[in-house]
MIDRENRO-149376 format. One line per 8 residues: number of its first residue (from 1); their letters; for each residue x, z, y of C-alpha. Coordinates in steps of 0.001 Angstrom, whole numbers, always signed. Layout:
NUM) A) X Z Y  ...
END
This chain:
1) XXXXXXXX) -4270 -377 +61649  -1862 -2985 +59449  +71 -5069 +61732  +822 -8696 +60944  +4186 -7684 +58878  +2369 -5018 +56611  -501 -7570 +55530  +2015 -10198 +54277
9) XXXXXXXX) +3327 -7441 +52256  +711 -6604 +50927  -437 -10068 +49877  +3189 -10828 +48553  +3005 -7749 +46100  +147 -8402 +45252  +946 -11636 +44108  +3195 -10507 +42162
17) XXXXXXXX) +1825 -7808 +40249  -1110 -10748 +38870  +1984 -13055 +38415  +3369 -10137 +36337  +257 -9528 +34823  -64 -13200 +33750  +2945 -13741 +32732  +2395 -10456 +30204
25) XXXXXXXX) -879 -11679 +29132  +500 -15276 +28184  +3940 -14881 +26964  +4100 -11367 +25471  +3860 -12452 +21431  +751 -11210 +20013  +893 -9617 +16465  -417 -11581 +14170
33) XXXXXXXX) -3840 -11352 +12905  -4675 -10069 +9411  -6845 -12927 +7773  -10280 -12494 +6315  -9941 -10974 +2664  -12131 -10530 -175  -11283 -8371 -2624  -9122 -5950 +187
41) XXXXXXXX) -11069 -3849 +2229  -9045 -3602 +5598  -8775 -906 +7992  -9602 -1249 +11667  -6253 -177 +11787  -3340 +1313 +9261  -2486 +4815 +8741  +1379 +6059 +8892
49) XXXXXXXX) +2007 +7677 +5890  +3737 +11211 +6093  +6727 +11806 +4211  +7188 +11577 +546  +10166 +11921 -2161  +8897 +10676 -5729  +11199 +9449 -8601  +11515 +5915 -9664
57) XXXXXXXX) +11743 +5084 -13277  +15325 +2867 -12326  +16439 +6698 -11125  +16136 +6107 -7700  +13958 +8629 -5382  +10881 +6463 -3882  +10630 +7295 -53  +9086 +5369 +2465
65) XXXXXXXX) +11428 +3190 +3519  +11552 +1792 -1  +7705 +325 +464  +8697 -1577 +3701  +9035 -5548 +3574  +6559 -6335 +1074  +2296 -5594 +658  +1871 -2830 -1805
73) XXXXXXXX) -1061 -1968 -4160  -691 +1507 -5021  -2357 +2603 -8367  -2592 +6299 -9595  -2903 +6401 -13343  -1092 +7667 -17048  +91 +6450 -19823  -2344 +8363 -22289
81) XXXXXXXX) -4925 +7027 -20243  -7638 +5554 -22761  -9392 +3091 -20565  -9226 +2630 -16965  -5128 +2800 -16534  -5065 -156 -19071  -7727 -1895 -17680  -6241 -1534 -13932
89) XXXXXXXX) -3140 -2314 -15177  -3676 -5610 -16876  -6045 -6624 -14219  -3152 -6493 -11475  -1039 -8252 -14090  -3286 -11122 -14080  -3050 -10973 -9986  +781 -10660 -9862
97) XXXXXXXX) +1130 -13629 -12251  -383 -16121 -9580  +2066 -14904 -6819  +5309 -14952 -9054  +5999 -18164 -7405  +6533 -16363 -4117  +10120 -15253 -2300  +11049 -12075 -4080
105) XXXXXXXX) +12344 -10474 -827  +8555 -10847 +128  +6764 -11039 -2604  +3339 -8328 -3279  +4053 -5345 -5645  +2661 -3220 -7461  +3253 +226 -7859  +1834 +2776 -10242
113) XXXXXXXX) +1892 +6296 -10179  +1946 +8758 -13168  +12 +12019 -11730  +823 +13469 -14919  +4296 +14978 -14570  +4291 +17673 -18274  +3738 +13966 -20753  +5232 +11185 -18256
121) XXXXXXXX) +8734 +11404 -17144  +9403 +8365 -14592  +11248 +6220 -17573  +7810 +6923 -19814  +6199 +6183 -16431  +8090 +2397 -16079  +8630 +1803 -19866  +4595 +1609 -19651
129) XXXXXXXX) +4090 -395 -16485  +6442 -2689 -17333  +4463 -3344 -20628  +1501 -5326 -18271  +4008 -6645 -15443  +8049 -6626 -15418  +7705 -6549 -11277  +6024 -3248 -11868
137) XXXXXXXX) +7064 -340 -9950  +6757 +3009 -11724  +6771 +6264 -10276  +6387 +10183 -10494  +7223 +13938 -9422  +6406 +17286 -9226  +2295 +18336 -9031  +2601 +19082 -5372
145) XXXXXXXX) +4709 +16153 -5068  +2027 +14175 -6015  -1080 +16391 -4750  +526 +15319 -1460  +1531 +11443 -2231  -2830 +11294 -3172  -3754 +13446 -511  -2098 +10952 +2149
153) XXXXXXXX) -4136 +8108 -376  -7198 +9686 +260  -7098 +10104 -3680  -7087 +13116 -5628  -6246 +13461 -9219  -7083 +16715 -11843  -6105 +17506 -15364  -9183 +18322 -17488
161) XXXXXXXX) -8334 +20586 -20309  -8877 +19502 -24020  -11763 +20250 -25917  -12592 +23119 -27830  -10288 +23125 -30803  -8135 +20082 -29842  -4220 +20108 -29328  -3197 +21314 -25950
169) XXXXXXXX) -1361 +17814 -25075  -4777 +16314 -25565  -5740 +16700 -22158  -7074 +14016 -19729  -6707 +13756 -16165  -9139 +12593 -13890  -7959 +10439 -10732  -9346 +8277 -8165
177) XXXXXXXX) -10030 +4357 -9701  -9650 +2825 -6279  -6513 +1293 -5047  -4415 +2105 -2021  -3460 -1834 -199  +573 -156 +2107  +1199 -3094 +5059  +4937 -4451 +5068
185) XXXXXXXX) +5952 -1055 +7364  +4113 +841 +4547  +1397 +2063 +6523  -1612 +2577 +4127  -3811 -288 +5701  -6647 -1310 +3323  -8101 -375 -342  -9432 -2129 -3152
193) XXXXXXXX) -12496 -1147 -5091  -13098 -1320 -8868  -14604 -3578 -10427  -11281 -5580 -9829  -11713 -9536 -9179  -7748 -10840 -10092  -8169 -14117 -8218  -8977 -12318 -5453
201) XXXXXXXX) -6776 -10132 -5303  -4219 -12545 -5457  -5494 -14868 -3065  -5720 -11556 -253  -2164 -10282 -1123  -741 -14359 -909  -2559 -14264 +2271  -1959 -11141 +3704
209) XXXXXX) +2051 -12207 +2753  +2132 -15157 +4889  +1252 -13200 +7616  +4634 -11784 +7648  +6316 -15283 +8693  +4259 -15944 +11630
END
């Protein structure tokens, strides 16, 4: 049986373990809430990405750490690309133009990614990017560089050889259309679907920044 001593014990810790569990609930910060989007489909929650080295076409080797502080749309393309690339491409640029007015040290990117390594060195890769956007960043590597970069996309990309009696250069590569949305930790968290809306992609990405100052 509890005597008199043990009961008030009792009642003091419990006490304190709601006072604890009150205090947690009201004054831990909460992270902050993605908003509603349009154009990005979210995740119910983001994926780490595993490790990946590509190259960038400035000469520096693109890592993860390299896609943290700022929302990322990742786009997998190449520069002989007849008609989505181009499309893609100058779509974004129309998006990236209505946020140019926004902090560079948080401002959206864009990044696209040559998945064909024997035409596209990473300079070929950035000359062309740069061509629809100046922000653009432009990357490649190796084929099981970037079979792994997709793979961790959920995108997957194939070279189709040329037809009968054409060149061997003349070659097209397949890839996925959609676009990969990387949080500011660069955790894949979202993608966008073709067709592309610009104004709505720019309206999500503005939004999704000023998350980060909350």
């Amino acid at each position: 049986m509890f005597n008199r001593t043990t009961l008030w014990i009792l009642v003091i810790a419990l006490a304190a373990g709601i006072g604890l569990l009150a205090g947690h609930r009201w004054f831990t910060p909460k992270a902050p809430s993605l908003p509603q989007t349009q154009a990005v489909r979210l995740f119910p929650a983001p994926r780490e990405l595993p490790a990946f080295s590509l190259q960038q076409s400035d000469g520096t080797r693109l890592v993860p750490g390299e896609l943290q502080g700022h929302w990322t749309i990742v786009f997998l393309g190449f520069t002989h690309c007849p008609d989505v690339c181009p499309t893609t491409l100058a779509e974004l640029a129309q998006a990236q133009k209505q946020w140019e007015g926004l902090p560079d040290s948080t401002r959206p990117r864009v990044l696209f990614v040559s998945v064909d390594p024997d035409r596209d060195t990473a300079i070929l890769a950035g000359e062309y990017a740069h061509a629809f956007h100046r922000d653009t960043l432009a990357a490649t590597g190796d084929v099981p560089a970037l079979e792994a970069f997709a793979r961790n996309l959920s995108m997957v990309f194939m070279k189709v050889p040329p037809a009968d009696g054409a060149p061997a250069d003349r070659y097209n590569v397949d890839h996925t259309a959609t676009l990969a949305v990387l949080d500011p930790k660069g955790r894949m968290t979202g993608i966008i679907s073709p067709p592309l809306d610009p104004q709505a992609i720019a309206a999500d990405l503005t939004a999704l920044t000023s998350t980060m100052a909350r």
